[in-house]
Backbone as JSON, one array per atom type, in Angstrom:
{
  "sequence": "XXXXXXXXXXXXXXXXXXXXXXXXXXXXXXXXXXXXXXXXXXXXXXXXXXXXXXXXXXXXXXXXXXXXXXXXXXXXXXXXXXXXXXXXXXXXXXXXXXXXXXXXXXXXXXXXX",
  "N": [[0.79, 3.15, 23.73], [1.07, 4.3, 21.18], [0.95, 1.98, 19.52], [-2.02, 1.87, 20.37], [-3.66, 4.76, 19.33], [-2.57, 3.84, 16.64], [-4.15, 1.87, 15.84], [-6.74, 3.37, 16.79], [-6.89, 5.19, 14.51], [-6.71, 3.21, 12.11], [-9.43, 2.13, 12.54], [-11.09, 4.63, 11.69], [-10.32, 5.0, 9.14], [-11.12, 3.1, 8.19], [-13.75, 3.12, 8.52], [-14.36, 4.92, 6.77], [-14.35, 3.85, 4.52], [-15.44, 3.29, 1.17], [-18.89, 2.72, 0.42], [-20.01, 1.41, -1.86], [-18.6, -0.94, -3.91], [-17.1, -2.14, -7.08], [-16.25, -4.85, -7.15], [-15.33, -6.42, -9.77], [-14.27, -4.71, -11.36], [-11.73, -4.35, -9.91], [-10.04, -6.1, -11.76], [-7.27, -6.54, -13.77], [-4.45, -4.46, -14.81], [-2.18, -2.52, -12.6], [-0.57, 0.56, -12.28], [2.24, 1.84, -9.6], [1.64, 4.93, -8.46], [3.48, 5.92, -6.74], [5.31, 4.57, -6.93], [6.65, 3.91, -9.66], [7.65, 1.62, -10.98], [6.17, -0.61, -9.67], [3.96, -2.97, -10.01], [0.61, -3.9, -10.03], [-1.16, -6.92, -10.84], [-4.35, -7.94, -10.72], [-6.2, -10.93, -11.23], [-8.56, -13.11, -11.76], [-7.97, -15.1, -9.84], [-5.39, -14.74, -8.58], [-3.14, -12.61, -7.42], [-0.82, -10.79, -8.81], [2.67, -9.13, -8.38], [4.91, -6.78, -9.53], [8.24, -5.43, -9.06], [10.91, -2.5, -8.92], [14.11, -4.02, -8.91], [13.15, -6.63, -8.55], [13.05, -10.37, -9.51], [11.36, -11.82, -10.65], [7.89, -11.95, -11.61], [5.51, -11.61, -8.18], [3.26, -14.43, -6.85], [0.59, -14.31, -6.04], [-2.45, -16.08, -4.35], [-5.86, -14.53, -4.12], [-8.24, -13.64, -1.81], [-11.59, -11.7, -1.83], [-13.48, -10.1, 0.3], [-16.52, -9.29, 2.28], [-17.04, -6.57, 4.58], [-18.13, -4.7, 7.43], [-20.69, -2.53, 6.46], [-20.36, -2.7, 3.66], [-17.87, -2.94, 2.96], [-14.94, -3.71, 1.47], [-12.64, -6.34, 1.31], [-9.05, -7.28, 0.84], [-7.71, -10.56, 0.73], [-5.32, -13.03, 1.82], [-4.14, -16.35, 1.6], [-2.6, -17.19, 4.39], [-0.13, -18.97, 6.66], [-2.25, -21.03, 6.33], [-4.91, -19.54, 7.65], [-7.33, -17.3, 6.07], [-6.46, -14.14, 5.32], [-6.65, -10.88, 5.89], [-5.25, -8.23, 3.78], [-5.06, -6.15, 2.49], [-7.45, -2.94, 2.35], [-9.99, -1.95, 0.17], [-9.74, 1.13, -0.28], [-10.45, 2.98, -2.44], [-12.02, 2.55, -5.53], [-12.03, 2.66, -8.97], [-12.87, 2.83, -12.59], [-10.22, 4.1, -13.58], [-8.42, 4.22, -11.37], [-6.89, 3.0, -8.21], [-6.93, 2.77, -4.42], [-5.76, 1.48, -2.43], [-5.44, 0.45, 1.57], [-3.53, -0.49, 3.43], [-3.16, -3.03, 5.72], [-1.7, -3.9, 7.56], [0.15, -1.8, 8.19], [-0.92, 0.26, 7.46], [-0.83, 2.65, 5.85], [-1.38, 3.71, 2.66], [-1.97, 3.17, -0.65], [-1.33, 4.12, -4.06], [-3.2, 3.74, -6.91], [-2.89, 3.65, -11.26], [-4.86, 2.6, -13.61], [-3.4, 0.7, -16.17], [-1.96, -0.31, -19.72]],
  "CA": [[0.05, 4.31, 23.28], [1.56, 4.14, 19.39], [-0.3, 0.52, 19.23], [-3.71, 2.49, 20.51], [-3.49, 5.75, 18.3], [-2.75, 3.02, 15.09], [-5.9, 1.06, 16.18], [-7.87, 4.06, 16.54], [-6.61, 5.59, 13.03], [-7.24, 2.16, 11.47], [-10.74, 2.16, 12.75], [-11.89, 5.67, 11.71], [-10.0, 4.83, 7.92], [-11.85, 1.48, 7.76], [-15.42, 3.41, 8.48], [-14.45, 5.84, 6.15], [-14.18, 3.16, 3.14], [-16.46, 3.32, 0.17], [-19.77, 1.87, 0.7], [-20.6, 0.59, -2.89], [-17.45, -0.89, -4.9], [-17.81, -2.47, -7.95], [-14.9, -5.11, -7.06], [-14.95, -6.56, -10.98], [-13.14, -3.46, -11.39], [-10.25, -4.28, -9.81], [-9.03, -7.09, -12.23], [-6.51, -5.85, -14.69], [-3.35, -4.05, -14.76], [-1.83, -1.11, -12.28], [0.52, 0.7, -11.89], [1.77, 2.27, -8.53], [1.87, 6.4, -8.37], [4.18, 6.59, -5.56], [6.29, 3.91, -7.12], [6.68, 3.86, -11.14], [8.4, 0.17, -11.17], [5.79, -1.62, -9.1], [2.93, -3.07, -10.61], [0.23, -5.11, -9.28], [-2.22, -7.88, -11.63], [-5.36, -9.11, -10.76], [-7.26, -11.34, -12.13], [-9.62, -13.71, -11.09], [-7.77, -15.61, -8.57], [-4.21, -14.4, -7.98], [-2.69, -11.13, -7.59], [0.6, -10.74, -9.01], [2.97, -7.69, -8.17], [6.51, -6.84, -9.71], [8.92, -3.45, -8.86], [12.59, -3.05, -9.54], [15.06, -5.19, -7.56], [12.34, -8.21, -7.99], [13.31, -10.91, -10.54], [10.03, -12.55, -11.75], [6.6, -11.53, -10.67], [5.25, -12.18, -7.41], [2.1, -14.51, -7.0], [-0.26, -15.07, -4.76], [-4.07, -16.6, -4.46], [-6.44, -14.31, -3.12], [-9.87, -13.39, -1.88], [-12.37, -11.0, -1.34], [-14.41, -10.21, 1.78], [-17.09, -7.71, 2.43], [-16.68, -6.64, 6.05], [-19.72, -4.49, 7.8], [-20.87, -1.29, 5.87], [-19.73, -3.4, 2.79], [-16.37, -2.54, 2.74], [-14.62, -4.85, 0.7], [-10.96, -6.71, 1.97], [-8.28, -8.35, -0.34], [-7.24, -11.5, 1.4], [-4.47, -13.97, 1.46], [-3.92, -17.28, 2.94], [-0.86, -17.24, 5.5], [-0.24, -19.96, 7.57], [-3.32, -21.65, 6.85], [-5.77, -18.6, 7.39], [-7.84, -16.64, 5.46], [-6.23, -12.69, 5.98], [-7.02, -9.64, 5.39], [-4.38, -7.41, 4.27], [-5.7, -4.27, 1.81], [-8.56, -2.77, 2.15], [-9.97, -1.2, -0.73], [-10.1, 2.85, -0.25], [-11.46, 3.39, -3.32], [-11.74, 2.33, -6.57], [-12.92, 3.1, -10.42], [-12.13, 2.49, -13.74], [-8.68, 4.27, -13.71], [-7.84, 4.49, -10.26], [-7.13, 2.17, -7.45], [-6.28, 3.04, -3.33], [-5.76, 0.49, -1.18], [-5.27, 0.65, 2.64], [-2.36, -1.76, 3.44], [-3.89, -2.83, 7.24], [-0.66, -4.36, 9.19], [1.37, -0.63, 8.2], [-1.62, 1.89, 7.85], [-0.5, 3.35, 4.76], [-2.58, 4.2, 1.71], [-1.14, 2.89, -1.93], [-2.48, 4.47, -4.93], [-2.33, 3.02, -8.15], [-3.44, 3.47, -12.17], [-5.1, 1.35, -15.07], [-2.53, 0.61, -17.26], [-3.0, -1.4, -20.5]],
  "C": [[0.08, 4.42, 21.76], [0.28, 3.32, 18.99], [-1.85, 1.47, 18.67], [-3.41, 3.09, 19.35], [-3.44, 4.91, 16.99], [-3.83, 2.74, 15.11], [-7.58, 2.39, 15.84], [-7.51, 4.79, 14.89], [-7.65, 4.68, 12.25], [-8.54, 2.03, 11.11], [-11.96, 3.04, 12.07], [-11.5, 5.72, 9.65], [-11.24, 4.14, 7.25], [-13.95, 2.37, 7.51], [-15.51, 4.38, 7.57], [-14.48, 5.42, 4.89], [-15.84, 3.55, 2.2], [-17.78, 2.34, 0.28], [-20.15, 0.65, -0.9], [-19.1, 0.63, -4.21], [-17.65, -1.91, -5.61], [-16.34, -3.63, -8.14], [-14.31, -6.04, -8.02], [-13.97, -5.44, -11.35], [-11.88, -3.68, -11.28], [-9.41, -5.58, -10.58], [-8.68, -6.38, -13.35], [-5.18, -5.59, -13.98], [-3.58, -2.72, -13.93], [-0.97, -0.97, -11.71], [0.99, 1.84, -10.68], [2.13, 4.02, -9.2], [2.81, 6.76, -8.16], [5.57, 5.72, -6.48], [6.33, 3.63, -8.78], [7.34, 2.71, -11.57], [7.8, -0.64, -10.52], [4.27, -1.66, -9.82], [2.21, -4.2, -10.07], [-0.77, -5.74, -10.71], [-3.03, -8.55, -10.94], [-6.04, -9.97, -11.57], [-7.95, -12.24, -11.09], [-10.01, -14.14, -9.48], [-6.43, -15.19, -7.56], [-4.06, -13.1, -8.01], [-1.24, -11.29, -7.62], [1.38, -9.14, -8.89], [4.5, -8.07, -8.61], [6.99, -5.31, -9.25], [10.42, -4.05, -9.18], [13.17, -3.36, -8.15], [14.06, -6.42, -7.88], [13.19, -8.89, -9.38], [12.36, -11.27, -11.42], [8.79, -11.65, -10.38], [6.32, -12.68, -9.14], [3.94, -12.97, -7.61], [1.48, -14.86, -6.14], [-2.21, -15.47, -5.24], [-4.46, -15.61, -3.66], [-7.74, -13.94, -3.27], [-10.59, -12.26, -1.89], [-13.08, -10.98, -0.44], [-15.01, -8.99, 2.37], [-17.04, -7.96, 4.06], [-18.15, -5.74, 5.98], [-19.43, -2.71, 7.18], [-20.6, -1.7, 4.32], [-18.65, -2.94, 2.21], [-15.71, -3.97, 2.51], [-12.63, -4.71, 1.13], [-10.41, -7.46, 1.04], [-7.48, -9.42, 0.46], [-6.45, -12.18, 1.19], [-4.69, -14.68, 1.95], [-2.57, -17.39, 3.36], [-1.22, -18.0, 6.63], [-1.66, -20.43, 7.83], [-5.01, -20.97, 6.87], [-6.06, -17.5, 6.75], [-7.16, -14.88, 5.44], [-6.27, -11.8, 5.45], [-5.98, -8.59, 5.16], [-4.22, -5.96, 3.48], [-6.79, -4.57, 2.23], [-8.78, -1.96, 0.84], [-10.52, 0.09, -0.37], [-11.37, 3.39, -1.41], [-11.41, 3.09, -4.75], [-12.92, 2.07, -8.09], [-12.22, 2.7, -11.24], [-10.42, 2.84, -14.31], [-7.9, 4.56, -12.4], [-8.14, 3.35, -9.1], [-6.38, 3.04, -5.95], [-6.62, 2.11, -2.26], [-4.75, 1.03, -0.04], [-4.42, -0.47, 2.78], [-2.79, -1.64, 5.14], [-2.99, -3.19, 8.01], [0.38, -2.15, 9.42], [0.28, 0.59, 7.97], [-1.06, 2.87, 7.08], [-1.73, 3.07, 3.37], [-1.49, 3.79, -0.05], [-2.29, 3.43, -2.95], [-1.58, 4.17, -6.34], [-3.14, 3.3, -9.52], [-3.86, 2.76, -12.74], [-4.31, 1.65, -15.79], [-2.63, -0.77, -18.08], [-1.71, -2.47, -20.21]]
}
């Protein structure tokens, strides 16, 4: 029943995403709200994230992927496949909110230089 109820959440989040995102936007620097020591970097191809307790930045390769309504997904590859694991909520020149899709939580983050 948990499972369901996530699923249906998920579902009614996902249709609720921003139709037109401008997803040049999201390369740069930000920093989280909730968390004042974690910071994520995009740029072109990787997305790097540090917070306290880490030693060096994290890095990863990843993609983009408009899903239907053009709701736009930030992808990794794990084991091989393509995956989807933010969605983007919403995002502008000083503000970012991504949907984190395995935990169904909401991260919100600044432009910082």
């Amino acid at each position: 029943m948990k499972k369901i109820l996530t699923a249906i959440i998920l579902l009614i989040t996902l249709n609720s995403f921003s139709q037109k995102i401008n997803s040049q936007l999201l390369q740069g620097k930000w920093q989280s709200l909730d968390d004042k020591t974690n910071f994520l970097v995009f740029t072109k191809d990787f997305r790097k994230e540090i917070a306290e307790g880490m030693d060096s930045w994290d890095i990863e390769k990843y993609t983009l992927s408009k899903g239907s309504g053009n709701k736009i997904f930030i992808n990794q590859l794990i084991d091989n496949k393509n995956m989807s694991i933010w969605g983007i909520e919403s995002l502008d020149n000083n503000k970012l909110t991504l949907f984190y899709l395995s935990r169904g939580n909401f991260l919100r983050y600044r432009r910082v230089k």
